[in-house]
C-alpha positions as CSV (number, residue, x, y, z in Angstrom):
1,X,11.3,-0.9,-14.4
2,X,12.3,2.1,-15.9
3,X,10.4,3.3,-18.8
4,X,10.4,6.7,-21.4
5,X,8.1,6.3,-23.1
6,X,5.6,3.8,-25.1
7,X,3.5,0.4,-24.3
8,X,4.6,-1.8,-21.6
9,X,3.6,-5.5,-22.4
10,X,2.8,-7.4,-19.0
11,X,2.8,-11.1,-18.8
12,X,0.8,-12.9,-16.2
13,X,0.6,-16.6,-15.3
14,X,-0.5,-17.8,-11.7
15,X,2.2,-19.3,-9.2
16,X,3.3,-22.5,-11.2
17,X,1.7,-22.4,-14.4
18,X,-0.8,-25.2,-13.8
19,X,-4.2,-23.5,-12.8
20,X,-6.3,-21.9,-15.4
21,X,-9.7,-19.9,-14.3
22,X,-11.1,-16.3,-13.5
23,X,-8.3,-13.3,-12.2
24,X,-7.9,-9.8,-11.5
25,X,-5.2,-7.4,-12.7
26,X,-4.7,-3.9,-11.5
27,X,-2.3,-1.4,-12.8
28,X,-0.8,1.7,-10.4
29,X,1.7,4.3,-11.2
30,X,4.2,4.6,-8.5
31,X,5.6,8.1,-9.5
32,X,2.9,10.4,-9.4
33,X,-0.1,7.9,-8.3
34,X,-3.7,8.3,-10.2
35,X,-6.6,9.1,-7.7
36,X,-4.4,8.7,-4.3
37,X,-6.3,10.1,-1.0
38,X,-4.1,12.2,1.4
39,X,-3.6,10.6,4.4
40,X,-2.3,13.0,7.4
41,X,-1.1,11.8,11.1
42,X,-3.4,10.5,13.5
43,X,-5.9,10.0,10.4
44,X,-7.8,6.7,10.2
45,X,-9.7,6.3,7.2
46,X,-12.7,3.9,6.8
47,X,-12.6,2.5,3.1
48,X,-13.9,-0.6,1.0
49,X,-11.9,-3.0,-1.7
50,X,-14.9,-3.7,-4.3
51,X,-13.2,-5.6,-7.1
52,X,-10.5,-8.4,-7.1
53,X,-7.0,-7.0,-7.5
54,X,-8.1,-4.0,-6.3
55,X,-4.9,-1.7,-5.3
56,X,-6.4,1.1,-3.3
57,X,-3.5,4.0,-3.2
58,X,-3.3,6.8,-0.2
59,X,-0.3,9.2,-0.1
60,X,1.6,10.9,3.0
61,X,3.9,13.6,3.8
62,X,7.0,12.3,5.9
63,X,10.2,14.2,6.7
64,X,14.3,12.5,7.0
65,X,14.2,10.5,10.4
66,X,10.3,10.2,10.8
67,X,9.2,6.0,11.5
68,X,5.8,6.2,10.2
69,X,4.0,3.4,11.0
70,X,0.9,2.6,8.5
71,X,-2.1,0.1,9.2
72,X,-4.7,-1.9,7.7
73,X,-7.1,-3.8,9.6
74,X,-10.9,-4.6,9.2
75,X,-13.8,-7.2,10.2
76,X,-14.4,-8.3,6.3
77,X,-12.7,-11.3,4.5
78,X,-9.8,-9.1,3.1
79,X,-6.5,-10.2,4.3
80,X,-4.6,-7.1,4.3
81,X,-1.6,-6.1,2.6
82,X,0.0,-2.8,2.3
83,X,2.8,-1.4,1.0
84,X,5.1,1.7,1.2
85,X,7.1,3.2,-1.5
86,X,8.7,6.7,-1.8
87,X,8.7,9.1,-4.1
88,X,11.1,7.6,-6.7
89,X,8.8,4.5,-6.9
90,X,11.3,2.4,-4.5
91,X,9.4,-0.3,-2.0
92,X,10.3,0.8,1.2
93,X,8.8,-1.8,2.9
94,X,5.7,-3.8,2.6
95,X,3.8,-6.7,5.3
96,X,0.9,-9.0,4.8
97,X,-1.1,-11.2,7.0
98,X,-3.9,-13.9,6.6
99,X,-5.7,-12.7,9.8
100,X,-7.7,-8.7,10.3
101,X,-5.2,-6.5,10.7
102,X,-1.7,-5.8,9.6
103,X,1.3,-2.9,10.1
104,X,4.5,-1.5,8.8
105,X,7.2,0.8,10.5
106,X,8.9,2.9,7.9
107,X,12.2,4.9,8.7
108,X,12.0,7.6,6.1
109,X,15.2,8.7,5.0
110,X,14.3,11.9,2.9
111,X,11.5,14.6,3.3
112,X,8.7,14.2,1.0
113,X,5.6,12.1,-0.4
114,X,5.0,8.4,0.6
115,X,2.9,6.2,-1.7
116,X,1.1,3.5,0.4
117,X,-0.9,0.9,-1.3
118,X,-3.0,-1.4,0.1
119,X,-4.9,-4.7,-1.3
120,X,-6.3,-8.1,-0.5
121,X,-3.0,-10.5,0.2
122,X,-3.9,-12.8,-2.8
123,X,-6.6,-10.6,-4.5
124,X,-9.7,-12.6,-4.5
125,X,-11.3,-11.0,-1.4
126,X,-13.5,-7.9,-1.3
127,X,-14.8,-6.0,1.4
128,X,-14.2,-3.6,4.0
129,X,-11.2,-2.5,5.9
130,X,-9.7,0.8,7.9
131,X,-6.5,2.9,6.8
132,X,-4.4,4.3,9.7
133,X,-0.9,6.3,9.9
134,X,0.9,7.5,12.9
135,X,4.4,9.1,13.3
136,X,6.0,6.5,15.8
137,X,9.3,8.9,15.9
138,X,9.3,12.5,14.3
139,X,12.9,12.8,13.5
140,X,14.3,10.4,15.7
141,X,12.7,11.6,19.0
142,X,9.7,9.1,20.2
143,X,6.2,11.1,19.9
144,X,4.6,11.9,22.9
């Protein structure tokens, strides 16, 4: 969604309209992301989702041709999700899982800053997790 300027009205309804009860909404901008930790190679990162809905945001550096492949695992009750956008805003890819630990192999087609957010899978579950990003290929040659 692109927007210039002024209030954005959101509308939010659970999967089929028929539940009614207690829910979580959390708002991240994609362009420029608010309170994003630097994440560099090799890096794991231990880190906690507190609240429901929580979107917890991390940024990376990637050049053309890198596969980047980020993680989220953890012993608590979140079932991790992550996502990976560029620069622009665009998902670049995204997985889930129901069980401890997820990943995601990005090919990134231009140099620059990665957005990676990561959450509980239906954003009800709290608790804590790790954050982990590797370059699988560094400009199409496999890392030692």
């Amino acid at each position: 969604v692109a927007v210039v300027s002024g209030p954005l009205f959101v509308l939010l309804s659970d999967v089929d309209g028929a539940s009614i009860g207690q829910y979580g909404v959390a708002v991240q901008r994609l362009n420029g992301p608010v309170g994003a930790i630097a994440l560099s190679a090799g890096q794991v990162l231990s880190a906690r989702i507190d609240a429901r809905a929580e979107l917890d945001a991390y940024t990376f550096i990637a050049e053309a041709g890198d596969v980047v492949r980020v993680g989220m695992s953890g012993p608590s009750e979140v079932d991790p999700h992550v996502e990976v956008f560029n620069a622009q805003g665009n998902l670049l890819a995204e997985a889930s899982s129901s069980e401890a630990e997820t990943s995601v192999d990005v090919t990134v087609e231009s140099s620059g800053l990665l957005l990676i957010l990561l959450s509980d899978l239906t954003g009800a579950s709290t608790g804590a997790y790790e954050v982990s990003v590797e370059k699988v290929s560094v400009s199409g040659s496999p890392s030692p």
